[in-house]
C-alpha positions, 0 to 999 in steps of 0.5 A: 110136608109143608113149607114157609111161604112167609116170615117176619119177626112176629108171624109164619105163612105155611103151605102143605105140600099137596096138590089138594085144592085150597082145602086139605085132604083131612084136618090137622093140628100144628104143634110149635115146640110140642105145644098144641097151637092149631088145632083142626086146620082145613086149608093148605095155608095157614098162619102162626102168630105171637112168636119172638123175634130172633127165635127158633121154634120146632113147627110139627104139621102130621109129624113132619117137623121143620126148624125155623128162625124168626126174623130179627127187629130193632124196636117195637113201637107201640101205637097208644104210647104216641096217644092212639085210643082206639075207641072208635071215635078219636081221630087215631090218625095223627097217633099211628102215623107219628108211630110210623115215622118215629118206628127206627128201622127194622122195628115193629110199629104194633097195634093193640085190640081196639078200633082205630079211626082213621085216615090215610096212613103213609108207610115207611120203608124197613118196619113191621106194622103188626094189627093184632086181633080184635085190633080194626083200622076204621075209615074216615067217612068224610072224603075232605080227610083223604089227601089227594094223590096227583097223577104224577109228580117230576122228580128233581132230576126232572124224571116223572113219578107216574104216582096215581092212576084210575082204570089204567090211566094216570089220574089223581085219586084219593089217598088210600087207608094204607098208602105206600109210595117208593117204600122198600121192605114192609111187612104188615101182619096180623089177625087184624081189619083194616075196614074202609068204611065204605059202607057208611060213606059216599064213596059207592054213591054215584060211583063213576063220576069223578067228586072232590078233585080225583077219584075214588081210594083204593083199600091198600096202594102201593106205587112204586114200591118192592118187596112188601108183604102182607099177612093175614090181615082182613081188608073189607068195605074198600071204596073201590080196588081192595089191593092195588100194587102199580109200578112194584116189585116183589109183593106178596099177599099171604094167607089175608081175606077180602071181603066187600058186599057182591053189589059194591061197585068195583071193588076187585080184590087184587089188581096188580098193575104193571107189577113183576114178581107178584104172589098170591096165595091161600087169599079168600076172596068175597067181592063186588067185582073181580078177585084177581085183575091183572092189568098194565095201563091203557093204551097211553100208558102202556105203549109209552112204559111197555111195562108188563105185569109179569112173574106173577103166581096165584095158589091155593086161593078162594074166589067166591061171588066176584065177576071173575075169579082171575082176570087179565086185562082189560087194561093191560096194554103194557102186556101180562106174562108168565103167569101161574094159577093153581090149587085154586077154588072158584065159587059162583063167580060169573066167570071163572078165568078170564081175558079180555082186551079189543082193539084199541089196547095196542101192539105192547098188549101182549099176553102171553105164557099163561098156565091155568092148572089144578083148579075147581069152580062150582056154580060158575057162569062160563067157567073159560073166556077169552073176548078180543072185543071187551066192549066196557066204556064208550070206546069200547062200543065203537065199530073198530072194536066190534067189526068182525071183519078183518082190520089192519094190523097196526100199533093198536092190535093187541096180541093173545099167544099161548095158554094152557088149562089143565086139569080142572073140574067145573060143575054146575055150569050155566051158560057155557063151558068156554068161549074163545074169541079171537080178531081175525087179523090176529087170532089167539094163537094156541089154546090147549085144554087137557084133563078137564071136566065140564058138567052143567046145572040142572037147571042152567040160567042164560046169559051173555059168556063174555062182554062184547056187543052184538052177543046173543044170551045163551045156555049150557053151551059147549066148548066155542073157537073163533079166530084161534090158530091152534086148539088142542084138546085132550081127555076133555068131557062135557056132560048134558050139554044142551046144544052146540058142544063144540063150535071151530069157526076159523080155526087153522089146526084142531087137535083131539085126545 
């Protein structure tokens, strides 16, 4: 059985309906209207294109069909008849963007085979931008041609616009590829790249201080934004954050692949940052940073809009190389809650599900309702991590974030509740199987683990499990508690550990199946 995870006028997103991890049990062929038209699929996600608007079409996934409605659309509106090239080398910028805005709504702004020059591109609400294949937006290498985006603009009424931010805090950045501000209902689909450039720029170049009046782009910026969808569509060489939704609502990232070198400098692949209703699934990822971080803003912003990044879903993903496969936090002092990770496969990332926050990040930075379930990592550092004394940036090396002695709580304590990892297999382990830190004026306060299988590599490498000062290196360590209220254990095996399988310090209730 499968279902429709996505939809336009042009395109469909399915999912098999399985618990199988990222990849299917076996491959299959999807038929549409009895013709064959994939052939030998391997993953639960995957994606059908150059269907009609307005059409119904008979799909067949191993014999289980389901009729489907295409999407309706007004117009569509070709790029080269605006006097796009696409040969790489023109300036393409002014020819799409006139595309754009001239698109009426509820057309298709299409972007035939060719390489597009570009740089930044601002949407329109109510449209679909189709990138078709062998079709790639190359970016600009000259950063004077990036508008700058400020930190906040005053609305008429005199309300603020938080347009911007960097790290979690409101900043003026450079415009990004693919920019959408107080945009509602866009779709961008498509077989095509968009291809930051980053590589044959200076964008990676002294990458932590701020040049030309604001800070690096992200690869496709959303703000303020709701119910935009992207499909299939490739984004690579970002010169920082690949996709990075802020203040939205209702996005989706579908069935896309994320692809920037492993020693590029910050170039996580999904940051949604105080967003609601986020899904991301059948993503490949390949970064230099994170896959998924989630974040809500630093300490100014979060206490002042205690606007958390909730409701999110990541299934049947690929994370492979980055510093972590899903993260929460650091930046997440407007709170993170009701998230879901399932079906997802986690490759040689130095760690694999993450939270870190310290002291410091403030009492609206609270993250809770977290279910990790379903989940395969292979050749992962530590594959579990929750570090309350995240030491990143000078404020992070200070005495208040790393004393281990009982502080005050206050409007700065940040709050860990409840999480739950289930049924998962992590092979090859190196450094540790989990390290689980809490304050002890606020411990964690429940951590479950059920159904779980830790082996180790046969040759394990040392290393640091998580980011916090004073931590010595270690290797094919077990399962380490601190500060945590309650853990409960159950059907948890951890093979060939070294020393140390299992540390309780300051634990109040401890629970084994």
């Amino acid at each position: 059985m499968f279902k429709v995870i996505f939809k336009s006028s042009r395109s469909l997103a399915l999912e098999l309906s399985n618990q199988e991890i990222f990849y299917a049990s076996h491959p299959f062929d999807v038929y549409v209207d009895q013709k064959l038209a994939l052939k030998q699929v391997k993953t639960n996600v995957f994606s059908l294109y150059g269907l009609n608007p307005d059409q119904k079409y008979l799909v067949d996934v191993d014999g289980y069909k389901l009729e489907i409605h295409m999407d309706e659309e007004s117009s569509v509106v070709d790029v080269k008849d605006f006097g796009a090239l696409g040969d790489g080398i023109k300036d393409d910028t002014k020819a799409i963007q006139a595309a754009i805005l001239a698109c009426p709504k509820d057309g298709r702004v299409f972007i035939p085979e060719g390489t597009y020059y570009v740089s930044p591109l601002f949407l329109k609400s109510y449209q679909t931008i189709e990138l078709s294949k062998g079709a790639t937006l190359l970016g600009h290498r000259d950063r004077k041609e990036y508008p700058i985006l400020p930190a906040r603009l005053t609305k008429s009424d005199g309300s603020v616009l938080e347009l911007s931010s960097w790290e979690g805090n409101a900043a003026p950045t450079f415009a990004s590829i693919i920019t959408g501000i107080e945009v509602t209902n866009v779709k961008i689909i498509g077989e095509g790249i968009i291809d930051e450039n980053a590589q044959n720029s200076d964008w990676w170049i002294d990458h932590k201080i701020q040049r030309g009046g604001a800070w690096r782009p992200k690869g496709v910026f959303l703000s303020h934004s709701k119910y935009i969808g992207m499909q299939g569509v490739t984004v690579t060489n970002t010169p920082s954050w690949n996709l990075h939704p802020y203040f939205s609502s209702y996005i989706d990232f579908i069935d896309m692949k994320l692809i920037s070198p492993k020693d590029s400098p910050n170039t996580d692949g999904c940051d949604p940052e105080s967003c609601d209703h986020v899904r991301v699934i059948g993503v490949d990822f390949s970064v230099g940073d994170d896959c998924i971080a989630i974040k809500s803003g630093k300490y100014e912003m979060g206490m002042k809009y205690r606007k958390p990044t909730s409701d999110m879903t990541v299934r049947n993903c690929m994370m492979a190389y980055g510093h972590g496969g899903v993260v929460l936090g650091s930046e997440m002092s407007g709170g993170i809650k009701d998230l879901s990770v399932t079906q997802c496969y986690f490759k040689e990332t130095d760690r694999g599900l993450r939270i870190k926050t310290r002291r410091g990040r403030g009492e609206s930075a609270v993250i809770d309702g977290i279910t990790f379930e379903n989940i395969y990592m292979k050749d992962v550092l530590t594959p579990l991590v929750m570090n309350m004394y995240y030491y990143c940036d000078d404020d992070g090396k200070t005495e208040y974030v790393y004393s281990k002695k009982e502080l005050p709580v206050d409007q700065r304590t940040p709050y860990l509740g409840n999480f739950t990892f289930k049924n998962m297999v992590c092979e090859n382990v190196h450094v540790a199987a989990g390290f689980f830190y809490g304050l002890p004026e606020q411990p964690i306060r429940s951590i479950k683990l059920e159904n779980i299988k830790f082996t180790y590599a046969k040759n394990p490498q040392e290393g640091i499990p998580a980011m916090m000062s004073y931590l010595d290196p270690m290797k094919a360590q077990g399962l380490q508690f601190r500060y945590v209220n309650q853990v409960h254990l159950k059907n948890v095996s951890i093979e060939k550990v070294q020393e140390n399988m299992l540390v309780l310090e300051n634990v109040n209730v401890f629970k084994e199946e």
